[in-house]
C-alpha positions in Angstrom: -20.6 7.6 15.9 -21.0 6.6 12.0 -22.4 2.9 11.4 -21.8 1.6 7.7 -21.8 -1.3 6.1 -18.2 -3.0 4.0 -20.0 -1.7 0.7 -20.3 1.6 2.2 -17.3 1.9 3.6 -15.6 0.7 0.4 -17.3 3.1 -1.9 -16.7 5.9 0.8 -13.7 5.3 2.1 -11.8 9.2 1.6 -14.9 10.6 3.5 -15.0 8.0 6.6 -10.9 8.8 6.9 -11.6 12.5 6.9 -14.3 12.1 9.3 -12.3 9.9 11.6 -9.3 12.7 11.3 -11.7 14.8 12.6 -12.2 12.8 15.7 -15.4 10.6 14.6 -15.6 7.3 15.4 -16.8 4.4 12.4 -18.4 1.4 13.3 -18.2 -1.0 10.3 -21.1 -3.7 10.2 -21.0 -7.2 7.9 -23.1 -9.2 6.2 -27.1 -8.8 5.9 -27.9 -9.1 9.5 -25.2 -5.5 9.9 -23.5 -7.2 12.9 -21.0 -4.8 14.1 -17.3 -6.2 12.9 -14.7 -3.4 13.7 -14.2 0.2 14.6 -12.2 2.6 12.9 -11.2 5.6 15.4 -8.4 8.4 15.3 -4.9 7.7 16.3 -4.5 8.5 19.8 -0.5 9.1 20.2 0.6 8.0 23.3 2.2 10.7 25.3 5.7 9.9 27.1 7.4 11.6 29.8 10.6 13.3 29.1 13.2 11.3 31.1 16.7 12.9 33.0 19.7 11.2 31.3 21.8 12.2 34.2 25.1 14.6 33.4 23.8 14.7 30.2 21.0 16.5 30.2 20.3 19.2 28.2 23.8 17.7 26.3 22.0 15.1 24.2 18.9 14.0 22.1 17.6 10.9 22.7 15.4 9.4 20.4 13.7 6.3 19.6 12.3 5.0 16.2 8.9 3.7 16.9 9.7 0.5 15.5 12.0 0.4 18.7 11.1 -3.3 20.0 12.4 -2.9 23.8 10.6 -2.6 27.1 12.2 0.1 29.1 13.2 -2.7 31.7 15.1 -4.6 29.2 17.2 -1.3 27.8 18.0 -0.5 31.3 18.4 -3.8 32.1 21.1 -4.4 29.4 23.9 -3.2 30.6 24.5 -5.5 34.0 
């Protein structure tokens, strides 16, 4: 893991993203005393289960945007 201050990370910012697409991690640190303020790490996207859609499987594409605001109880949910 890479530790650098705001100033650092500011004047460096290009290299600490193409270190973190590579899987680093980037702890940023504040102030004088370098207390540790946030971490930048890679994008972990979250795997999902392909779900049967009954008889029409294999018939249809479902697909959600990801700015899809609906727990999957509510969707299912919806229609009683």
């Amino acid at each position: 893991m890479i530790n650098m201050s705001v100033a650092e990370l500011k004047a460096q910012f290009s290299r600490v993203l193409t270190a973190v697409r590579a899987g680093e991690r980037v702890g940023v640190l504040d102030g004088k005393s370098k207390r540790p303020v946030a971490m930048i790490v890679p994008d972990e996207a979250e795997e999902l289960p392909e779900r049967d859609v009954g008889f029409l499987d294999h018939k249809v594409r479902i697909e959600f945007m990801d700015d899809f605001d609906m727990t999957e109880e509510e969707l299912l949910g919806s229609g009683e």
